[in-house]
C-alpha positions in Angstrom: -2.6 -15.3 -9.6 -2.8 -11.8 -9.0 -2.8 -10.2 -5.2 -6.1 -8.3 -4.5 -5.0 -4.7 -3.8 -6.0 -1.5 -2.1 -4.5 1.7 -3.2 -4.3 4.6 -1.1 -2.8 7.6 -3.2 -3.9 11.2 -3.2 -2.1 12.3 -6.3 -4.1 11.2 -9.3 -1.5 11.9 -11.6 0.7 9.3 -9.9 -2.4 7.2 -9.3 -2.8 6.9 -13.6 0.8 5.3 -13.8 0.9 3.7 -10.4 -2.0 1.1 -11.5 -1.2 -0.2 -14.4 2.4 -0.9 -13.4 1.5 -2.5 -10.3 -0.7 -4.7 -12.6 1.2 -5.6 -15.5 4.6 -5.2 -13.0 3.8 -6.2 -9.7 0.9 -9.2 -10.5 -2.0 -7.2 -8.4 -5.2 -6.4 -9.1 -6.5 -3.1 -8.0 -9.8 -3.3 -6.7 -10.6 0.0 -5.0 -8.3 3.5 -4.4 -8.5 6.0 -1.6 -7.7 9.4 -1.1 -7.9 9.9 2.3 -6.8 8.0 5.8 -11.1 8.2 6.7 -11.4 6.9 3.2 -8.9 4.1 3.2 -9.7 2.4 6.6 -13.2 2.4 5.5 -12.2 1.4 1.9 -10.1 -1.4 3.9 -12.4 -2.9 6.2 -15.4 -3.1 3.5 -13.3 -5.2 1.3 -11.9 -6.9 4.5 -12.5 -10.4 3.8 -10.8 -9.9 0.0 -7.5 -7.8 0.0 -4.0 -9.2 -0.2 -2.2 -6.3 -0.2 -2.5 -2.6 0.8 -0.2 -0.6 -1.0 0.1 3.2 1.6 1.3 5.9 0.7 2.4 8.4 3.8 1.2 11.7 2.8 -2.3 11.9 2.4 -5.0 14.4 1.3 -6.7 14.1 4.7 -4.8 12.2 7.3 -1.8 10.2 7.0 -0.6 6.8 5.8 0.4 6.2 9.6 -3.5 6.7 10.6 -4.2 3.7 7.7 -1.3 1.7 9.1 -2.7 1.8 12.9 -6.3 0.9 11.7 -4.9 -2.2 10.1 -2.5 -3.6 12.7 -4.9 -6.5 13.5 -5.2 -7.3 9.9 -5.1 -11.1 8.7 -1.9 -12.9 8.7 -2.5 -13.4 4.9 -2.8 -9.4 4.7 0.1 -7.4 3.3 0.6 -3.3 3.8 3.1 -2.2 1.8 4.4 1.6 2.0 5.4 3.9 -1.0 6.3 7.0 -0.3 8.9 9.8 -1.6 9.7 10.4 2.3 11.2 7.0 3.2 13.7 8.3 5.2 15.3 6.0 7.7 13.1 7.5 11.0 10.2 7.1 8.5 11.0 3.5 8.0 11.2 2.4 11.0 8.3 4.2 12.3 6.1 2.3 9.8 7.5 -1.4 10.4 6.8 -0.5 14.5 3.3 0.0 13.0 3.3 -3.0 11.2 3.9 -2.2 8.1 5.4 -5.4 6.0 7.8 -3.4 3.8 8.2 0.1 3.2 9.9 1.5 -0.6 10.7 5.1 -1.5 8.6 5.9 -4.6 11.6 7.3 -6.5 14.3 5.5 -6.3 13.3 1.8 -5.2 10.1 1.1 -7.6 12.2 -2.1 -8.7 12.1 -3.2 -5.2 8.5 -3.2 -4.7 6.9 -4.3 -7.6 9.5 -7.8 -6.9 8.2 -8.0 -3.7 4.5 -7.5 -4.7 5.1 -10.1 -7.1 6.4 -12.8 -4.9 3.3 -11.8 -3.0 0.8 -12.9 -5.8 3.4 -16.2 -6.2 3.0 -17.2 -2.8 
């Protein structure tokens, strides 16, 4: 069954190939997208009760993926945040799992690694 997912992504170029692989890919089903850290923690908590999986990216139009990543701390166990970024540097990494990030991928060079892991998420 597919994972319920919330994508914050500025860039809507990388927004029109993100979905569909995550989809067909990664077994989620988006259900809203943000553009914005403002957008994206109210995105978050108004479908609070139905996503899965938060898929953050770091740099945002407004804000940052950090901002999304503190709003979301207290999430549900059953909750996932996933990070995607092209800045996944190792300071960067660690920065987001001490916010509580479950995973954190760098957009160009570990896409096989995330959409396995959102899979085993929609298998779980």
């Amino acid at each position: 069954m597919p994972s319920t997912t919330i994508l914050v992504e500025d860039s809507s170029r990388i927004r029109e190939v993100l979905v569909p692989s995550m989809e067909e890919l990664g077994d989620m089903r988006v259900i809203a997208v943000a553009e914005s850290a403002s957008e994206a923690i109210v995105t978050l908590a108004r479908h609070d009760a139905v996503w899965q999986v938060a898929v953050v990216d770091l740099f945002l139009r407004e804000g940052s993926g950090l901002d999304v990543l503190r709003a979301v701390q207290h999430r549900q166990a059953w909750q996932r945040v996933v990070v995607l970024t092209n800045y996944a540097t190792a300071e960067i990494r660690q920065r987001c799992l001490a916010l509580g990030a479950d995973a954190v991928f760098d957009k160009s060079t570990e896409l096989d690694a995330f959409f396995a892991l959102c899979q085993s998420y929609g298998s779980a």
